[in-house]
C-alpha positions as CSV (number, residue, x, y, z in Angstrom):
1,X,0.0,0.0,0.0
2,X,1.6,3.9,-0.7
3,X,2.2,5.9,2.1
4,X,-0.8,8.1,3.2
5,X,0.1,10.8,2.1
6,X,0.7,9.6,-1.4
7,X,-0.3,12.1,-3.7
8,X,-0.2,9.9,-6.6
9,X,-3.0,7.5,-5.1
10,X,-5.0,8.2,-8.3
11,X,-7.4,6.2,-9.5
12,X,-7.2,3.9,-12.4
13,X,-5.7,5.6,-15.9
14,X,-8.5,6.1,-18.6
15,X,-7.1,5.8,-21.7
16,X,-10.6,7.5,-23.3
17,X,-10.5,10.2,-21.3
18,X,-6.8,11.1,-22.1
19,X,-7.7,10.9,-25.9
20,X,-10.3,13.2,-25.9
21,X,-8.8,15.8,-24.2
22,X,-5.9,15.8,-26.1
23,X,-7.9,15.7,-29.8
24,X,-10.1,18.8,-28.1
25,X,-6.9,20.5,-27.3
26,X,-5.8,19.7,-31.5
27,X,-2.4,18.4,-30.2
28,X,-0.6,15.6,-32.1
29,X,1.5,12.5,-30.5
30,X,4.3,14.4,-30.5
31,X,3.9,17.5,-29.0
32,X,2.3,16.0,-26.3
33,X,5.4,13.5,-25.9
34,X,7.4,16.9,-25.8
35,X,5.5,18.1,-23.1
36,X,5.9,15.3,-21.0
37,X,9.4,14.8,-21.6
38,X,10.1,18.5,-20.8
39,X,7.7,18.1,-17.6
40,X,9.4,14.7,-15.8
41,X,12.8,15.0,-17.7
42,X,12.5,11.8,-19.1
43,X,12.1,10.9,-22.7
44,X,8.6,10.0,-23.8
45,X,8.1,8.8,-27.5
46,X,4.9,9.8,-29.3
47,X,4.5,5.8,-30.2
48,X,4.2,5.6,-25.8
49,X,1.5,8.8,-25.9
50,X,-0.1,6.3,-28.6
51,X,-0.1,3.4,-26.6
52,X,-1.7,5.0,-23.6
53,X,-4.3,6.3,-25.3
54,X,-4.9,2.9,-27.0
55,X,-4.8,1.3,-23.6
56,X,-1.7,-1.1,-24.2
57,X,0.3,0.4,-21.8
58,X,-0.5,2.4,-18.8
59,X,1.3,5.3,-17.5
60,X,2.7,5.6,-13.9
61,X,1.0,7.7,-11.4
62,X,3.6,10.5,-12.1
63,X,3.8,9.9,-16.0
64,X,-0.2,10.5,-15.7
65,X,0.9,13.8,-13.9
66,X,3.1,14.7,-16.6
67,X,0.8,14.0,-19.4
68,X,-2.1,16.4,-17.2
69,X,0.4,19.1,-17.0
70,X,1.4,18.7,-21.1
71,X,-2.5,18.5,-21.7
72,X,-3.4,21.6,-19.5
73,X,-6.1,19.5,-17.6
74,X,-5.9,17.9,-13.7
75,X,-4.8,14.7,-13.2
76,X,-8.3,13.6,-12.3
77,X,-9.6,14.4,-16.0
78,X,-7.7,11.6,-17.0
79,X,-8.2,8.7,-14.7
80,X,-11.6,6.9,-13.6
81,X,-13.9,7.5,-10.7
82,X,-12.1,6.6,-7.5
83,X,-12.9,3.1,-6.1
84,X,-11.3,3.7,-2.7
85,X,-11.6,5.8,-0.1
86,X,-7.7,6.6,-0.5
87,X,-8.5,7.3,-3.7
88,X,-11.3,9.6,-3.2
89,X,-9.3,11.9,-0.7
90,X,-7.1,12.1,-3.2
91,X,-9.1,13.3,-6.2
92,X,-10.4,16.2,-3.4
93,X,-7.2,17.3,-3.2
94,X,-7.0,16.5,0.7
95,X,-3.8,15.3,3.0
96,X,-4.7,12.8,5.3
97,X,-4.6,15.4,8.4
98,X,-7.0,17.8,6.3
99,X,-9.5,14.6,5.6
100,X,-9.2,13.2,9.3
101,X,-10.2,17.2,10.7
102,X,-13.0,17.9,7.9
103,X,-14.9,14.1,9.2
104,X,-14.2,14.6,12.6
105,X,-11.8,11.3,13.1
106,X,-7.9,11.3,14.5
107,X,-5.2,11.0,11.4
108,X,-4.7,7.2,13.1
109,X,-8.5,6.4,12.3
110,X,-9.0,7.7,8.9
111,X,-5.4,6.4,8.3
112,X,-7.0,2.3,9.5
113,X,-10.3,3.5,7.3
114,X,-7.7,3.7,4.0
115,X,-6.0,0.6,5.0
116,X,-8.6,-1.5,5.4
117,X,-10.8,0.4,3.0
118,X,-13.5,-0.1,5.0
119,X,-16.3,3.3,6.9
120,X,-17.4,2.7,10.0
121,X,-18.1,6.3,10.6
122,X,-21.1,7.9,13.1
123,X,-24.1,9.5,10.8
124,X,-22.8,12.6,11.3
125,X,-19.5,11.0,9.7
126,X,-21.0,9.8,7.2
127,X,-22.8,12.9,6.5
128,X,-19.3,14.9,6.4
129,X,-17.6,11.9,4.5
130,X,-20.0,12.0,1.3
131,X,-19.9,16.1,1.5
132,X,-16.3,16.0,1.9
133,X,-14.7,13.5,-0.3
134,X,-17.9,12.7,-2.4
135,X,-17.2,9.2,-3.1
136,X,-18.8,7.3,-5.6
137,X,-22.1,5.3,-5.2
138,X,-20.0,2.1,-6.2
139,X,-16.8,3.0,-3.8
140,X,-19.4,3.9,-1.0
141,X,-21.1,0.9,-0.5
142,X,-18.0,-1.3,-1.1
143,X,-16.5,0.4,1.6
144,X,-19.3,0.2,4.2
145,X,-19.2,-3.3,3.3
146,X,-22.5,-3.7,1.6
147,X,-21.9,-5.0,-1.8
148,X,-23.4,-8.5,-1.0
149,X,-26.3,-6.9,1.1
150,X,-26.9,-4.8,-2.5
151,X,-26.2,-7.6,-4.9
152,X,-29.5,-9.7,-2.9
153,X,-31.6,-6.8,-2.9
154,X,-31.0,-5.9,-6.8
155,X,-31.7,-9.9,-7.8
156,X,-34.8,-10.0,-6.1
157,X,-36.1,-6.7,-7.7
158,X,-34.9,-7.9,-10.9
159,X,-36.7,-11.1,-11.0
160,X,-39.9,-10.0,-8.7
161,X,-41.1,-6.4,-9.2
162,X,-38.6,-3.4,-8.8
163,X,-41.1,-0.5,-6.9
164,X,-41.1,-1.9,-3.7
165,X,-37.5,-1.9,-3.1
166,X,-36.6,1.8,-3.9
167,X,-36.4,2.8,-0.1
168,X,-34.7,-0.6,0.9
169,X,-31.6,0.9,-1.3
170,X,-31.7,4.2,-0.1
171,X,-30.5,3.0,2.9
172,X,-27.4,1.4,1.1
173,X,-26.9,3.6,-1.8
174,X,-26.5,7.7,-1.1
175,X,-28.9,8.6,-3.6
176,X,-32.1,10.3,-5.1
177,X,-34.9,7.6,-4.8
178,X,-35.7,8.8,-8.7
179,X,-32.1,7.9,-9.7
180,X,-32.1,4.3,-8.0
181,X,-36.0,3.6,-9.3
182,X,-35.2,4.2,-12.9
183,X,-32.2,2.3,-12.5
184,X,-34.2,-0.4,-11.2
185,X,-37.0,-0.4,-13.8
186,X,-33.9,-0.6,-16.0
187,X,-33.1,-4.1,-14.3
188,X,-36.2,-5.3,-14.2
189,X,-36.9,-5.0,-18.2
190,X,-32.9,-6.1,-19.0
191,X,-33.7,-9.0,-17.2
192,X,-37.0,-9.9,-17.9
193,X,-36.2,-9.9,-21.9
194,X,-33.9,-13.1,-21.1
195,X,-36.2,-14.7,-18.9
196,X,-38.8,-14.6,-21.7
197,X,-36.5,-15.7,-24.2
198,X,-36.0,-18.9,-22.0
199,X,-39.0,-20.1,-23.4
200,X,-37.8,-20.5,-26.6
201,X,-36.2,-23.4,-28.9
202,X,-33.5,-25.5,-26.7
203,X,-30.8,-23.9,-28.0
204,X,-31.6,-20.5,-27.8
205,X,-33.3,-20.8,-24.3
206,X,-29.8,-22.1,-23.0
207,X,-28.1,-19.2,-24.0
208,X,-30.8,-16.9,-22.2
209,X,-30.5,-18.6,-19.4
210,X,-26.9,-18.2,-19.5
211,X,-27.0,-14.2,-20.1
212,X,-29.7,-13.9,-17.6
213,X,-27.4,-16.2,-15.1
214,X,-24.3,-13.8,-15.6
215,X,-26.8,-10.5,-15.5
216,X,-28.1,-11.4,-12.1
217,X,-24.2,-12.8,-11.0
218,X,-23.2,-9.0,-11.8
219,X,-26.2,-6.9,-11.2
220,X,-24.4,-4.4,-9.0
221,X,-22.0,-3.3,-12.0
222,X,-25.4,-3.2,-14.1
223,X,-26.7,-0.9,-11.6
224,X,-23.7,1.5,-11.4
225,X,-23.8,1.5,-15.6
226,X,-27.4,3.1,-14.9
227,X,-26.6,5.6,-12.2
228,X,-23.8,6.7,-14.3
229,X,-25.7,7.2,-17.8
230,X,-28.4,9.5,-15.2
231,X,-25.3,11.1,-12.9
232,X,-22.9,11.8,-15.6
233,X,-24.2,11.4,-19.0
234,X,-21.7,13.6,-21.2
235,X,-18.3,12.5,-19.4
236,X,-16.3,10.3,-21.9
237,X,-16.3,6.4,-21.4
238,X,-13.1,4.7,-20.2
């Protein structure tokens, strides 16, 4: 694990992301190779710009630096959502003394809560945390440690009827009961087009029953798909 203070806990590289900005900006391969070889002082080839953009090779934590300084753009514009709570401090901007003072925890606490990834905060905590460091539906409940608790509840709305369990995941999930009920309804029709396929010929009732086996096996990432195309339409796919 980095050190706390780690400033380079960023979140996973998005090759996408880096793309666009850089065909916004009109730059070519090598000027923004220039840039980041002038920035870190090490040379960077326009084919290794290419390649990060493509997504066969991913850049370092400070090579992403360098490549948001030669794109004029933060750091964060080119990286995913944060999936821990290390990584969400550091997408705020905060040092682990600033974070542990805004939530109202000692640096040793919130210091064991980045560890172990894992919020066991007070409500009022809780309240602070989401304000504070805004973390991500997904990285929120993961980190509460109610992924499985979500994964249940998203099945059963899936294969019963999704209306009835809108308030049940607004205990979970820290969001607008409008955002988690269309996600739901969302569900619900996904996987109710397989189950009615499954009473079709053999063949192609096995392979329903196979899509709507692996749809219910990874509902929660379904769900986040949906909150994100309702939170976040216009940002550029990783």
């Amino acid at each position: 694990m980095p050190p706390a203070d780690d400033q380079y806990a960023l979140p996973r590289f998005a090759p996408a992301r880096a793309a666009a900005v850089r065909a916004q900006l009109g730059l070519t391969l090598g000027q923004v190779a220039w840039a980041v070889t002038a920035y870190c002082g090490h040379p960077a080839h326009p084919d290794l710009v290419e390649a990060w953009e493509a997504g066969t090779a991913t850049p370092g934590s400070p090579q992403v630096k360098a490549l948001a300084a030669a794109l004029w753009c933060s750091p964060v514009d080119l990286v995913e959502e944060p999936a821990t709570l290390a990584q969400c401090r550091t997408v705020a901007g905060l040092t682990v003394n600033e974070t542990a003072t805004e939530l109202g925890l000692t640096r040793g606490q919130w210091e064991d809560a980045e560890r172990r990834n894992r919020w066991q905060g007070t409500p009022a905590q809780t309240d602070a945390l989401l304000r504070v460091l805004c973390p991500p539906p997904a990285c929120f409940v993961a980190a509460c440690g109610r992924t499985g608790q979500l994964r249940v509840l998203l099945r059963e709305a899936a294969t019963t009827w999704w209306p009835p369990y809108v308030g049940a995941l607004t205990r979970i999930v820290p969001l607008d009961p409008a955002v988690l009920g269309h996600a739901l309804e969302r569900l619900h029709l996904a996987y109710q087009q397989w189950e009615g396929a499954a009473g079709g010929p053999p063949r192609q009732a096995a392979r329903a029953e196979a899509r709507a086996a692996d749809f219910l096996e990874h509902i929660d990432l379904h769900l986040w798909h949906h909150v994100r195309e309702v939170i976040n339409p216009a940002r550029p796919a990783s």
